[in-house]
N, CA, C and O atoms as a Maestro MAE file, in Angstrom:
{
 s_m_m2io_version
 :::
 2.0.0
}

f_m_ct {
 s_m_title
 :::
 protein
 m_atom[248] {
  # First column is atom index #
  i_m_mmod_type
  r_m_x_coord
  r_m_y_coord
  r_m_z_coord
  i_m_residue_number
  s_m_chain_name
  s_m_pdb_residue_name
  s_m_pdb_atom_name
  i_m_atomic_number
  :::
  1 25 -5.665 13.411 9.873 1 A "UNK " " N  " 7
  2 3 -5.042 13.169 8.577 1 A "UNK " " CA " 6
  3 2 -5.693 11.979 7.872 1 A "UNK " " C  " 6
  4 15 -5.519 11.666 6.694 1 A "UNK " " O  " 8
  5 25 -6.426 11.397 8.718 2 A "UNK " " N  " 7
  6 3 -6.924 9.852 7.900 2 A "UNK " " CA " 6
  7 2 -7.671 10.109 6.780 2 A "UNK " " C  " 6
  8 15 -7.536 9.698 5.627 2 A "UNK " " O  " 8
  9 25 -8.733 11.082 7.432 3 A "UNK " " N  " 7
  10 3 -9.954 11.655 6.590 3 A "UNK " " CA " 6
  11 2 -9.442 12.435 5.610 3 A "UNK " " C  " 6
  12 15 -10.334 12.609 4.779 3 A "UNK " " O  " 8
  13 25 -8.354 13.041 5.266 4 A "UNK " " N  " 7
  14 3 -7.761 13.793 4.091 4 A "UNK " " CA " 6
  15 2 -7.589 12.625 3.001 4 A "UNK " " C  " 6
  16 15 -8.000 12.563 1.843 4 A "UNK " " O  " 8
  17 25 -6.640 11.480 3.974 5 A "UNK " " N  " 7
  18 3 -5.763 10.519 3.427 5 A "UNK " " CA " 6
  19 2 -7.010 9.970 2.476 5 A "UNK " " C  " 6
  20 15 -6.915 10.072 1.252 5 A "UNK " " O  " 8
  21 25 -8.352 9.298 3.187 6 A "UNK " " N  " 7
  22 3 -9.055 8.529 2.435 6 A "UNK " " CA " 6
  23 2 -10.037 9.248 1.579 6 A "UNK " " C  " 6
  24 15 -10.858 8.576 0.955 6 A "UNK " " O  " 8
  25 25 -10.037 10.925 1.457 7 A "UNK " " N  " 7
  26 3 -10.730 11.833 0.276 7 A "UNK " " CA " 6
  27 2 -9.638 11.877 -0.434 7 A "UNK " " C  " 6
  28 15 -9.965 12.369 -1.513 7 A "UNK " " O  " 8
  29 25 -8.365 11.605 -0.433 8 A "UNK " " N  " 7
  30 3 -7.198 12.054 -1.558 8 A "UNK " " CA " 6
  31 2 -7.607 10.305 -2.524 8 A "UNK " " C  " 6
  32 15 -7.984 10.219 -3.693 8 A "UNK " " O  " 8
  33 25 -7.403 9.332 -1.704 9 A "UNK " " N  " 7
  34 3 -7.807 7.937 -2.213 9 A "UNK " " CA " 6
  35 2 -8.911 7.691 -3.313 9 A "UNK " " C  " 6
  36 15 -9.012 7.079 -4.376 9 A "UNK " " O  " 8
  37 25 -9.688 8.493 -2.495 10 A "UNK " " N  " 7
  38 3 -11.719 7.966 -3.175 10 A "UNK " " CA " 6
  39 2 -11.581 9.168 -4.451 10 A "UNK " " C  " 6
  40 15 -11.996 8.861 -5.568 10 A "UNK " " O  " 8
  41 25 -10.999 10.492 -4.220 11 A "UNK " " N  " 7
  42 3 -10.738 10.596 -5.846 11 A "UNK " " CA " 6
  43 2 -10.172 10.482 -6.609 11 A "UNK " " C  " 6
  44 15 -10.550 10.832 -7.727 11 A "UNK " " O  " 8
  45 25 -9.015 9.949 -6.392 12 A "UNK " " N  " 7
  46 3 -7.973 9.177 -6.902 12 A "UNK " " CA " 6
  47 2 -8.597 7.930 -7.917 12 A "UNK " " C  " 6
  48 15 -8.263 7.694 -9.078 12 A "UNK " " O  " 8
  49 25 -9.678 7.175 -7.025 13 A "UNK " " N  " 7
  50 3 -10.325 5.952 -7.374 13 A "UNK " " CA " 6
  51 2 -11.374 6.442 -8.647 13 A "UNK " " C  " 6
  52 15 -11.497 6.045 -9.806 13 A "UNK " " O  " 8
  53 25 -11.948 7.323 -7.982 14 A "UNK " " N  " 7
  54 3 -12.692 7.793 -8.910 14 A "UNK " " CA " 6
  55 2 -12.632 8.109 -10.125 14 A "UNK " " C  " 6
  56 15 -13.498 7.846 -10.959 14 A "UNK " " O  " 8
  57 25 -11.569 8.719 -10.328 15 A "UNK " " N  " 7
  58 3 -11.287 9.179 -11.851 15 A "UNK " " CA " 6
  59 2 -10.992 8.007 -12.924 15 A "UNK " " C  " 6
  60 15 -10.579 6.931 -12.491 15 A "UNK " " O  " 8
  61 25 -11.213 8.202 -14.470 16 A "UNK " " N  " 7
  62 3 -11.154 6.875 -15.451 16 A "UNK " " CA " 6
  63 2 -10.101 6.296 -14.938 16 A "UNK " " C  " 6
  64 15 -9.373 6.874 -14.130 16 A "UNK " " O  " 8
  65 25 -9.874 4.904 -15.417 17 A "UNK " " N  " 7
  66 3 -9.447 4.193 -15.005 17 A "UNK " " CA " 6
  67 2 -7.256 4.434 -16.111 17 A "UNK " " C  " 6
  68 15 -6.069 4.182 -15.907 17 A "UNK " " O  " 8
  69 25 -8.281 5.127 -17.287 18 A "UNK " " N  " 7
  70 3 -6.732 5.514 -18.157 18 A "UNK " " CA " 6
  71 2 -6.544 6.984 -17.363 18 A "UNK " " C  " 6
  72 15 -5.662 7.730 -17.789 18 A "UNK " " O  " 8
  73 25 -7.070 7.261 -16.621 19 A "UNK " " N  " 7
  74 3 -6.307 8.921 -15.869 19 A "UNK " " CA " 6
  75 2 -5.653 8.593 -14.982 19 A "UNK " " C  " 6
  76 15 -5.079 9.545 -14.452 19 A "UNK " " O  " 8
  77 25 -5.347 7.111 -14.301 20 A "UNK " " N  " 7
  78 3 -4.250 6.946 -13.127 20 A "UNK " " CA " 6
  79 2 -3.350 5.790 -13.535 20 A "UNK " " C  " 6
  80 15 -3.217 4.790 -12.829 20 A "UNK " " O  " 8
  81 25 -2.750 5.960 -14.674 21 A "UNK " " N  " 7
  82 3 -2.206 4.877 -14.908 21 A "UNK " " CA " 6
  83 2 -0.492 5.001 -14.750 21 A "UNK " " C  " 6
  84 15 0.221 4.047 -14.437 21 A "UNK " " O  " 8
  85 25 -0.087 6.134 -14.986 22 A "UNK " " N  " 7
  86 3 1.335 6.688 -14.549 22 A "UNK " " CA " 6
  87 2 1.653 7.312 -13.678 22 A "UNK " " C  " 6
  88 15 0.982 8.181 -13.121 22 A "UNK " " O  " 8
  89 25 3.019 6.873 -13.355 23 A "UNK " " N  " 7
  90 3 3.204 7.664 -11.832 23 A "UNK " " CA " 6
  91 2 3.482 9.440 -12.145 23 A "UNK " " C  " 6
  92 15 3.502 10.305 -11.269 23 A "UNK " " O  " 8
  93 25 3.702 9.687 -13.800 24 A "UNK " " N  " 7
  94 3 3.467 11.582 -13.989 24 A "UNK " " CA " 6
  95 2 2.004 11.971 -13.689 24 A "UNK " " C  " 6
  96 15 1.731 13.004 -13.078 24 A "UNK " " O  " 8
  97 25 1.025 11.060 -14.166 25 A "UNK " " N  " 7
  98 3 -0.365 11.430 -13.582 25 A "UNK " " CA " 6
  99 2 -0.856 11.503 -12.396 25 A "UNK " " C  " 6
  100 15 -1.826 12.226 -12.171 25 A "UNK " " O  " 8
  101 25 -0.058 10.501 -11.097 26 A "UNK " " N  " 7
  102 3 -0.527 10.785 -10.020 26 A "UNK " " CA " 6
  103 2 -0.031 11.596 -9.255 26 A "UNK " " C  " 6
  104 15 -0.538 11.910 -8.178 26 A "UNK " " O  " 8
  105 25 1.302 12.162 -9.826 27 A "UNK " " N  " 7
  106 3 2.340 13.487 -9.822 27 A "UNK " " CA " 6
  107 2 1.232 14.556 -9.724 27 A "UNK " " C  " 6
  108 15 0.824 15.216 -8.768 27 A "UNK " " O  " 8
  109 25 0.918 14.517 -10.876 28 A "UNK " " N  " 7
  110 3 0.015 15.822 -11.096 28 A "UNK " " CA " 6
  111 2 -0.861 15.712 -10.524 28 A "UNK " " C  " 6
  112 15 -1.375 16.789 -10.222 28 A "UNK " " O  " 8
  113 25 -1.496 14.603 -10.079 29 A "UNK " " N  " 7
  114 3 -2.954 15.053 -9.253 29 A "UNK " " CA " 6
  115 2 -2.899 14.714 -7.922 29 A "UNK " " C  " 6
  116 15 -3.850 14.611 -7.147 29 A "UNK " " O  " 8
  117 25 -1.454 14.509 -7.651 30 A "UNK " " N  " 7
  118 3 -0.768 14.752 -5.836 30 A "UNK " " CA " 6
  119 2 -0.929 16.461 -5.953 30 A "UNK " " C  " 6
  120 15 -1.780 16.951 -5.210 30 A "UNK " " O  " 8
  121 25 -0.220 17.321 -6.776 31 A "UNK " " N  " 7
  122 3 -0.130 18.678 -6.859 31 A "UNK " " CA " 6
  123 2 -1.647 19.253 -6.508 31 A "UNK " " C  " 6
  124 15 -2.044 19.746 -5.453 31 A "UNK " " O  " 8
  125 25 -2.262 19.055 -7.582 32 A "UNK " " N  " 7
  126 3 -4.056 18.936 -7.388 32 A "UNK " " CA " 6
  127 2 -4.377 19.438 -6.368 32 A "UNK " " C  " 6
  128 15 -4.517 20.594 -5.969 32 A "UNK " " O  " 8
  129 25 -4.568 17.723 -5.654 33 A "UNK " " N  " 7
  130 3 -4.998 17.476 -4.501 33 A "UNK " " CA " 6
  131 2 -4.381 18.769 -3.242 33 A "UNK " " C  " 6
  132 15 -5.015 19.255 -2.305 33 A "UNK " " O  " 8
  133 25 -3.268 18.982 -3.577 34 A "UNK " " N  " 7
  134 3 -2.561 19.848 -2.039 34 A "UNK " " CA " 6
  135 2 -3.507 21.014 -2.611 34 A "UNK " " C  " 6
  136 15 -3.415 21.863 -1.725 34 A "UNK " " O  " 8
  137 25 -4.143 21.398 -3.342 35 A "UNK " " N  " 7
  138 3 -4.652 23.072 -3.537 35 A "UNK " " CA " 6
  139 2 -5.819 22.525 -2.399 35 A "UNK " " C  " 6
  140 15 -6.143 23.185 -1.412 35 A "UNK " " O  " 8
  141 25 -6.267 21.448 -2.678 36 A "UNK " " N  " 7
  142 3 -8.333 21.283 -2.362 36 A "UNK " " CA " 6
  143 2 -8.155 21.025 -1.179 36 A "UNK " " C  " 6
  144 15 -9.119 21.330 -0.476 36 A "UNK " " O  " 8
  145 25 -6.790 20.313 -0.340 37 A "UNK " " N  " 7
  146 3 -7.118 19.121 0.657 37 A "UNK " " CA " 6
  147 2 -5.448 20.042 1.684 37 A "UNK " " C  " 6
  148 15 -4.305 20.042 1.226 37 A "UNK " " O  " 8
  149 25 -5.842 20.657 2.978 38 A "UNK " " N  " 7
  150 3 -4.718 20.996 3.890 38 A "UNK " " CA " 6
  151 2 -4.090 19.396 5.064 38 A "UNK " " C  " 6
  152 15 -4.524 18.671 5.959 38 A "UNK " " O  " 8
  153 25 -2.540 19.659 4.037 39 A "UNK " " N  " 7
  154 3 -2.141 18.493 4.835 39 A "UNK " " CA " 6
  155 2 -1.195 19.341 5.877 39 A "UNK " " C  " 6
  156 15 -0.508 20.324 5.601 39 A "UNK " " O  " 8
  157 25 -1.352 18.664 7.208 40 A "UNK " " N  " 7
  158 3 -0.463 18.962 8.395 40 A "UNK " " CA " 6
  159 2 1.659 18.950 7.659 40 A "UNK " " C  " 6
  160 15 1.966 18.365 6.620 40 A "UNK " " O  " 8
  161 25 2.504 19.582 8.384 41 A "UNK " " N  " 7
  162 3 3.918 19.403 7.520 41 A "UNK " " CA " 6
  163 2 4.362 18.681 8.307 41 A "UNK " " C  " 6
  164 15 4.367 18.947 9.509 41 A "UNK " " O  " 8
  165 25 4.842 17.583 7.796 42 A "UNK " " N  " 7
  166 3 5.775 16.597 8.476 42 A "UNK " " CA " 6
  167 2 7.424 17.270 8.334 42 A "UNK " " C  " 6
  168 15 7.856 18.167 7.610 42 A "UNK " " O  " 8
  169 25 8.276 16.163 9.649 43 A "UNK " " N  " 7
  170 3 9.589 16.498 9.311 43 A "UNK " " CA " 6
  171 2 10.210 16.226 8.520 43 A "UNK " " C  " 6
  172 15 11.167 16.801 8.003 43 A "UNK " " O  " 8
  173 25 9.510 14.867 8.237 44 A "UNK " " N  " 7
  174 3 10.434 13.850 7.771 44 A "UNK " " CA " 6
  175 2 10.102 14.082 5.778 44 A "UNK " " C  " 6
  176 15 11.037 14.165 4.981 44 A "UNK " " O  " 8
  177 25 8.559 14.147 5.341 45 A "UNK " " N  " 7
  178 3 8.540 14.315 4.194 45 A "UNK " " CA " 6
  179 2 7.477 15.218 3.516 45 A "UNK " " C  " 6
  180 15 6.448 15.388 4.170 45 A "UNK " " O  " 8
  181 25 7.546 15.695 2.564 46 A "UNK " " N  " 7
  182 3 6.919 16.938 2.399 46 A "UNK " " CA " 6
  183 2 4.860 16.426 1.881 46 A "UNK " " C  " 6
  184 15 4.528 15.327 1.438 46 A "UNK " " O  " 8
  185 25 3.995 17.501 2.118 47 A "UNK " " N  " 7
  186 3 3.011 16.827 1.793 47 A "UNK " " CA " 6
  187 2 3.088 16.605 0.609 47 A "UNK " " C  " 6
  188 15 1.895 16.456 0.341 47 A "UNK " " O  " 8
  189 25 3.781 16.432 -0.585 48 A "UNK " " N  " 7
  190 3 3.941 15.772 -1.800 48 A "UNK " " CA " 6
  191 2 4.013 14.465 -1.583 48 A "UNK " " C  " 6
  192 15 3.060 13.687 -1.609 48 A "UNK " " O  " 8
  193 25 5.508 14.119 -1.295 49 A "UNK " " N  " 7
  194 3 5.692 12.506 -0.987 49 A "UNK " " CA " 6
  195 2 4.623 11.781 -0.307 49 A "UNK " " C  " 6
  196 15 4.459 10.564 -0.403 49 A "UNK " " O  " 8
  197 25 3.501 13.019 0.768 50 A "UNK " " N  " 7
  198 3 2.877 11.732 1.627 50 A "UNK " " CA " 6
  199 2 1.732 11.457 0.523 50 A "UNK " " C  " 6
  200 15 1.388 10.299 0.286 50 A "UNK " " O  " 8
  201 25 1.156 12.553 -0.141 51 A "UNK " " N  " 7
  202 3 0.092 11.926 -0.908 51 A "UNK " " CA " 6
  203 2 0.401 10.643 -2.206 51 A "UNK " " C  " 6
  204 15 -0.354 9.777 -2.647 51 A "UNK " " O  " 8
  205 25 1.904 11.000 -2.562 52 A "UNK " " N  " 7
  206 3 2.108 10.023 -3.760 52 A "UNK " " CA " 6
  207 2 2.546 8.783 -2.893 52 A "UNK " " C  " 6
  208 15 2.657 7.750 -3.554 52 A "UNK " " O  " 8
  209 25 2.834 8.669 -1.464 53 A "UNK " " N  " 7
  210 3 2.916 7.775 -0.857 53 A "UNK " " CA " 6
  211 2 1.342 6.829 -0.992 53 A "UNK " " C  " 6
  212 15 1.381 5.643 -1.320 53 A "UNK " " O  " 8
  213 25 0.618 7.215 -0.829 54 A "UNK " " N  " 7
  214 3 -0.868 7.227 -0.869 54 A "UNK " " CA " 6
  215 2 -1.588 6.635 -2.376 54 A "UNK " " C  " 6
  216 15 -2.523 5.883 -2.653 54 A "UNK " " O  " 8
  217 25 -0.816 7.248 -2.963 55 A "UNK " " N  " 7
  218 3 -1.170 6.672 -4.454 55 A "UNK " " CA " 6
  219 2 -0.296 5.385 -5.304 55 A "UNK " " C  " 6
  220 15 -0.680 4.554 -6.128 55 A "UNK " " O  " 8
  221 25 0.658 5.581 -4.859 56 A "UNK " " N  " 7
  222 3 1.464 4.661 -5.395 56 A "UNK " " CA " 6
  223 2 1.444 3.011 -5.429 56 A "UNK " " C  " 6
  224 15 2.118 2.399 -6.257 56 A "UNK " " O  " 8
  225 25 0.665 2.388 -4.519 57 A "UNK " " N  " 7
  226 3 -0.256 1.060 -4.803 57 A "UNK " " CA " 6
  227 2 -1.344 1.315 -5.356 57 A "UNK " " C  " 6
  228 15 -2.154 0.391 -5.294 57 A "UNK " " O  " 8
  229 25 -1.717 2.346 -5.946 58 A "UNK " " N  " 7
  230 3 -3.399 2.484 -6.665 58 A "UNK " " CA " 6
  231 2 -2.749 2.694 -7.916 58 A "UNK " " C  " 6
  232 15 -3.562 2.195 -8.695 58 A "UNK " " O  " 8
  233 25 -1.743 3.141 -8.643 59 A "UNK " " N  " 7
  234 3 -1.396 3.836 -10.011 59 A "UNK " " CA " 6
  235 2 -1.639 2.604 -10.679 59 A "UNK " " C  " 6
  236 15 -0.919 1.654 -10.373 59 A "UNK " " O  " 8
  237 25 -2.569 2.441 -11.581 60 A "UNK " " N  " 7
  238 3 -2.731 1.354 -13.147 60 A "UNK " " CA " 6
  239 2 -3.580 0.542 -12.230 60 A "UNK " " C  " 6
  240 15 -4.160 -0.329 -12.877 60 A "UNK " " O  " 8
  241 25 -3.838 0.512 -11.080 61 A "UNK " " N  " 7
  242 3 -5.020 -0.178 -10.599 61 A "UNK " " CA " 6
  243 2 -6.442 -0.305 -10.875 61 A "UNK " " C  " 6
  244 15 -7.044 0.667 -10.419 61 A "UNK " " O  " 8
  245 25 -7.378 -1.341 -11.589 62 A "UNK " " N  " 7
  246 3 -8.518 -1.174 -12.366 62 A "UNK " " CA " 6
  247 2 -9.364 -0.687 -10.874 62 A "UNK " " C  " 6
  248 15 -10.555 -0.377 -10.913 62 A "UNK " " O  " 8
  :::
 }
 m_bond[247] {
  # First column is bond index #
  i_m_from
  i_m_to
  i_m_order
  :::
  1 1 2 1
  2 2 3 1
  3 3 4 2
  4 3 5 1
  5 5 6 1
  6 6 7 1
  7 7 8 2
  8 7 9 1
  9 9 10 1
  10 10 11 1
  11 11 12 2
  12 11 13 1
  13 13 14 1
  14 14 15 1
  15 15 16 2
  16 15 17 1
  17 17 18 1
  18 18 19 1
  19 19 20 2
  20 19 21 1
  21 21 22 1
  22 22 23 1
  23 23 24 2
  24 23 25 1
  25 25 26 1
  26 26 27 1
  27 27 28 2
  28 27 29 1
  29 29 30 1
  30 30 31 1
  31 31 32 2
  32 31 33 1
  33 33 34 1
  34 34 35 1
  35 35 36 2
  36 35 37 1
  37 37 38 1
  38 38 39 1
  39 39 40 2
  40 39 41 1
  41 41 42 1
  42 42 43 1
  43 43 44 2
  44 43 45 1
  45 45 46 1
  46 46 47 1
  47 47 48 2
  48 47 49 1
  49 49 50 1
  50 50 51 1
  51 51 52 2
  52 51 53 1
  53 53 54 1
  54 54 55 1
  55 55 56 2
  56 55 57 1
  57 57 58 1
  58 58 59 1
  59 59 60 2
  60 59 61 1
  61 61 62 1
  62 62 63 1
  63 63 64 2
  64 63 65 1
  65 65 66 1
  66 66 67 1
  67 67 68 2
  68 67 69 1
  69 69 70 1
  70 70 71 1
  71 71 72 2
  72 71 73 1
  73 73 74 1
  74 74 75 1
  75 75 76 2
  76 75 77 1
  77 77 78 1
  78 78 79 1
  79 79 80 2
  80 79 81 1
  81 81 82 1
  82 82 83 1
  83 83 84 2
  84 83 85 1
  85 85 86 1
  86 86 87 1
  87 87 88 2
  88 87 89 1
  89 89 90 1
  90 90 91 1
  91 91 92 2
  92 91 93 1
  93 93 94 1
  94 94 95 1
  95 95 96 2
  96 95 97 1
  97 97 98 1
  98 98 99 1
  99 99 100 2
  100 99 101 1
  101 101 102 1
  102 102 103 1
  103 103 104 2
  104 103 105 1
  105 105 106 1
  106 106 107 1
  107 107 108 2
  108 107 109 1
  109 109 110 1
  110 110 111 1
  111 111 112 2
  112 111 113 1
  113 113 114 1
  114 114 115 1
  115 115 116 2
  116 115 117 1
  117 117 118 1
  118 118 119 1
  119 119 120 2
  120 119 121 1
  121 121 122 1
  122 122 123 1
  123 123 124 2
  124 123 125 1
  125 125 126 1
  126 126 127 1
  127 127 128 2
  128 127 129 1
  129 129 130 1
  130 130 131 1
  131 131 132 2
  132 131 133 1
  133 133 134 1
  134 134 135 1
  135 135 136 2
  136 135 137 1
  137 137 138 1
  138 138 139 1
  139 139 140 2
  140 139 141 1
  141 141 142 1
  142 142 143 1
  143 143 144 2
  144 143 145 1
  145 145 146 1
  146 146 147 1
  147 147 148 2
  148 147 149 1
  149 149 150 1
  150 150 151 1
  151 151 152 2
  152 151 153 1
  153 153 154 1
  154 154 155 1
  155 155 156 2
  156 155 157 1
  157 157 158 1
  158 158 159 1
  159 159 160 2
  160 159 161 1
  161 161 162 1
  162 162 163 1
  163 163 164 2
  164 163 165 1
  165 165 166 1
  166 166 167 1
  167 167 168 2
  168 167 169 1
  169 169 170 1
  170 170 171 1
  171 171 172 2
  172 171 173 1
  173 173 174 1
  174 174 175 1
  175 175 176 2
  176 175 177 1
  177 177 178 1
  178 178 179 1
  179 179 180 2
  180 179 181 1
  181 181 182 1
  182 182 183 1
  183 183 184 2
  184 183 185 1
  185 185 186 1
  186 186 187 1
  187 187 188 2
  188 187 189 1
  189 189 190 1
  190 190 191 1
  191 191 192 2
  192 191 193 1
  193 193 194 1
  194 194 195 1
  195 195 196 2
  196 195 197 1
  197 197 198 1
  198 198 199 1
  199 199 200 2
  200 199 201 1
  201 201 202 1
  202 202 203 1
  203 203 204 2
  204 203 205 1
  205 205 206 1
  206 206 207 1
  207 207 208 2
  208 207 209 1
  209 209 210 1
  210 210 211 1
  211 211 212 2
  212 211 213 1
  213 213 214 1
  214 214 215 1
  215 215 216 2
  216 215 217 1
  217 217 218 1
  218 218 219 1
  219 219 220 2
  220 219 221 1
  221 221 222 1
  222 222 223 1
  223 223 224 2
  224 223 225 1
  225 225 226 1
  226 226 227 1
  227 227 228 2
  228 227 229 1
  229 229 230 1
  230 230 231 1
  231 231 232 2
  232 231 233 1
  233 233 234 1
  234 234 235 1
  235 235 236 2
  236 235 237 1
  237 237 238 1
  238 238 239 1
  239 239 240 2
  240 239 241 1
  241 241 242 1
  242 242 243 1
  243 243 244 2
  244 243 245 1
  245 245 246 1
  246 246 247 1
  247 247 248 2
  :::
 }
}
């Protein structure tokens, strides 16, 4: 899962810097991401929450 975790990150990073500035934008490109990238299912939270878990110290980050 690391290696998913840190390709969901690096394009996350990648994109302009005004395309990750709200948490509806990293909404939508948590959704994105689950088409390109197979996450394992947790019990506890769905692979939605883990990727916006993932994003959510990067959102409006230069």
């Amino acid at each position: 899962m690391s290696k998913v975790r840190r390709a969901v990150i690096r394009e996350w990073m990648l994109l302009a810097r005004e395309k990750r500035q709200s948490s509806e934008q990293a909404a939508a490109f948590a959704r994105a991401a689950l088409q390109r990238h197979d996450l394992p299912r947790s019990s506890r939270r769905t692979p939605h929450e883990i990727i916006m878990r993932w994003l959510r110290p990067r959102t409006g980050r230069p």
